[in-house]
N, C-alpha and C positions, 0 to 999 in steps of 0.2 A: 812600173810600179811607183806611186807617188813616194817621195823619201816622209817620214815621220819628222815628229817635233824629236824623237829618242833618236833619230839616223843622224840629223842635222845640230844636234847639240848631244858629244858624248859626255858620257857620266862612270868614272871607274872611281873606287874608295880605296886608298892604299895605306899602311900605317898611319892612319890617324888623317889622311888628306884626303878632302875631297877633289877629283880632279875635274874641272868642266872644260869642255873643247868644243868649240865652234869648228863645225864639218860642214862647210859649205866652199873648199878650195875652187871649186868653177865658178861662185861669186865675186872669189876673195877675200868670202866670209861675211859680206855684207848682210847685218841681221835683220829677220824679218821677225813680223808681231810674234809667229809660232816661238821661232827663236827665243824671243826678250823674254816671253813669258817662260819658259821653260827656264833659263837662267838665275831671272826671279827666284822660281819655285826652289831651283837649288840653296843659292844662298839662303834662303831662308829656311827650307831645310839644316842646312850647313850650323846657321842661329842655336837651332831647337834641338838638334841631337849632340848629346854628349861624347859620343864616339868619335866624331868629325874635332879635329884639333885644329884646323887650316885647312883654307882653299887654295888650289890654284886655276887661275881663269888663262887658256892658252885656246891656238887654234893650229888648223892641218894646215897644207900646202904652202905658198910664199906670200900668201896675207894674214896679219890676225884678224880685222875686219874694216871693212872701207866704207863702214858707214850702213846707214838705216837700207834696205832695202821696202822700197811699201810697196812694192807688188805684190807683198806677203798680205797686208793689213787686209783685214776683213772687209768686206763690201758695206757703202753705206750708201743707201740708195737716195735719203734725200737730199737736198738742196743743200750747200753749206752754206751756216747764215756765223753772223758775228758771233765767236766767241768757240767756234767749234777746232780754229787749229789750237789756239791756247788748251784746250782740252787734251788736244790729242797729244800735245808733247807733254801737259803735265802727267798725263797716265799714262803715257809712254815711254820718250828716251827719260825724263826725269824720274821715273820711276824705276828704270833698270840701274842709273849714278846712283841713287837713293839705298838702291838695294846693296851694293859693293858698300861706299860709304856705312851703313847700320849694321852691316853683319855681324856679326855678335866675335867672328875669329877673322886671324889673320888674313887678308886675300892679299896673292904676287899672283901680279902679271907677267907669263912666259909670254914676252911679244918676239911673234918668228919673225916678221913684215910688215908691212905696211898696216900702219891705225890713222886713218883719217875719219873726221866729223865724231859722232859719233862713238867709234872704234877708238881713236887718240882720245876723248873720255872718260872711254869704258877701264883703258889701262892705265889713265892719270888718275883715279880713283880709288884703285886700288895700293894698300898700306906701302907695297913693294913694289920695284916696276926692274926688270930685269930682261935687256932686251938684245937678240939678236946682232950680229955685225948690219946684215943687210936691213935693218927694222929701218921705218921713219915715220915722221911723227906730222900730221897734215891741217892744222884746220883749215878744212876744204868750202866752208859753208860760201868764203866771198864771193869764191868762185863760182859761185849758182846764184850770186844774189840773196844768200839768204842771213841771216842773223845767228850767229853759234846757239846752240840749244844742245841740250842732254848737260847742261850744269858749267860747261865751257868757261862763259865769263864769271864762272862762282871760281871754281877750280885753277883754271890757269893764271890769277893774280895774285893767289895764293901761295900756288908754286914759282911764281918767279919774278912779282912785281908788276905792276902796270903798263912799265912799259913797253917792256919786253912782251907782258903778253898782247898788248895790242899790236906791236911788231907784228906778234903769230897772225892775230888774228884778221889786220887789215889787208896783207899781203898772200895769206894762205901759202907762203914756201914752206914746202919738205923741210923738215927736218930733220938729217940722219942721227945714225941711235950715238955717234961718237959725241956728237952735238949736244944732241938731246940730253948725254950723262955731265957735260963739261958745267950745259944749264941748269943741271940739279933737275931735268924730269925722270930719268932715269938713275935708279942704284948702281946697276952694274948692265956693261957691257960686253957678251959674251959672243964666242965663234957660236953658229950655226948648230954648228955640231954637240957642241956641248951644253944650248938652253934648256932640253927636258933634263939632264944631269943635274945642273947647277938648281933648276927651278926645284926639285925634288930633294938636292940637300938641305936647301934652306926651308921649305918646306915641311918636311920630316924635322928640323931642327926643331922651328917653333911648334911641332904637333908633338916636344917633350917636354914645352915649355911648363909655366904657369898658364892654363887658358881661361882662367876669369881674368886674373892679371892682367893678362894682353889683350881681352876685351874692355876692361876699365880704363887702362894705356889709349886704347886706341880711340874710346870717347873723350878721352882728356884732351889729347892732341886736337882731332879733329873740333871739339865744341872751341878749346883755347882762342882760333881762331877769326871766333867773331864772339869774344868778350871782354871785356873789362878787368881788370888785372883782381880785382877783390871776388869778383863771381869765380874767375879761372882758380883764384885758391880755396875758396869753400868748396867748387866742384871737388878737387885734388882732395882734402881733407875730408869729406862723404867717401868717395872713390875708399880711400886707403880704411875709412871704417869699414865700408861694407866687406874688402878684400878682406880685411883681418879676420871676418867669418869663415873663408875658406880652408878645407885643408889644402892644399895647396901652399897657403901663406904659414899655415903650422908648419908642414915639412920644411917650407925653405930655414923659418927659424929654427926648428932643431936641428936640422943640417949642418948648420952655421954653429950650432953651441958644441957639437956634437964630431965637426970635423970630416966630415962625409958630403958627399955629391949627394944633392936631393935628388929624388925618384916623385915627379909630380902625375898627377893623376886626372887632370884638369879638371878639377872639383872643390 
């Protein structure tokens, strides 16, 4: 029986968490088109429903994922001519980074093992990255000759400087998850045992949070990035007017006059 796009990408909703899991352990999770798109669709889902507080993006067995699989991608019978790969990555892996990146809530990465191309990406992308003793982190592209894509050279200079990233990137060595947290890609480094635990505390945490809040947060941060210090504080100062419309932002201030633990509603 063929597996589905629903076998190979699960989907459970728990207090307020979306959970999404790559099921493809005999790849090592390596994501095909069915895959991305299906992922997509969550987060984006995840955006649009007010039930959903926080994602988490995890996978089974001892990979989280090793990268694009295209034995999945759809058959294209003609010729490729100039301009067709540039296509296929911009509606591609750059569109699955795109999707983590704009999500409207939190997304952590419960990484079990191995994330290379692609995979190391998908989980440097997201807000939190919380990974595994045995996890590691791969850009694998040198190693095929090929050029980082799915947001790589946006992403990884971001996180840890140029030169370091070109370090990752010229050489393609592993790098394990104790590594990985020392360089600031990883939050926290957790035993095996205890990553859907931990993923699902903090998870559940932020799904009692503020969650416009922490979706205005999370476009500050990320836009901050590549602007100008005068654009970064008129964002910041729009951000906090549009906030002060929510209740959410009421309860936290009455809370505060009031002397009580707010009870927010993500609204």
């Amino acid at each position: 029986m063929t597996p589905t796009p629903e076998d190979e990408v699960l989907h459970r909703f728990e207090s307020g968490v979306s959970w999404i899991t790559l099921n493809r352990p005999e790849a090592m999770n390596a994501v095909t088109w069915d895959q991305r798109e299906r992922v997509i669709a969550l987060l984006t889902e995840a955006s649009a429903d007010p039930a959903i507080r926080a994602v988490v993006i995890t996978a089974t067995g001892k990979g989280f994922c090793a990268g694009a699989d295209l034995r999945g991608t759809p058959a294209t019978p003609k010729e490729r001519v100039a301009g067709d790969v540039a296509r296929m990555i911009r509606l591609g892996a750059q569109r699955l980074i795109t999707a983590v990146l704009d999500c409207e809530k939190p997304v952590i990465a419960a990484v079990n093992g191995t994330a290379a191309g692609i995979g190391a990406h998908l989980a440097l992308a997201c807000d939190l990255v919380i990974a595994a003793e045995p996890a590691r982190f791969i850009e694998v592209f040198v190693r095929r000759g090929l050029v980082p894509d799915g947001g790589g050279a946006y992403l990884l200079p971001r996180l840890l400087g140029p030169q370091k990233a070109k370090e990752l990137m010229f050489f393609g060595d592993a790098v394990p998850a104790a590594e990985a947290e020392r360089l600031g890609l990883v939050n926290r480094v957790v035993p095996a045992e205890a990553l859907e635990d931990t993923a699902r505390e903090w998870a559940e945490r932020l799904a009692q949070g503020p969650t416009r809040a922490l979706a205005l947060t999370k476009q500050l941060v990320n836009a901050s990035l590549d602007s100008d210090r005068a654009t970064a504080l008129a964002a910041e100062a729009t951000a906090q007017e549009l906030n002060m419309t929510t209740a959410d932002a009421n309860e936290g201030v009455a809370s505060f006059v009031e002397r009580r633990t707010p009870k927010y509603l993500g609204r």
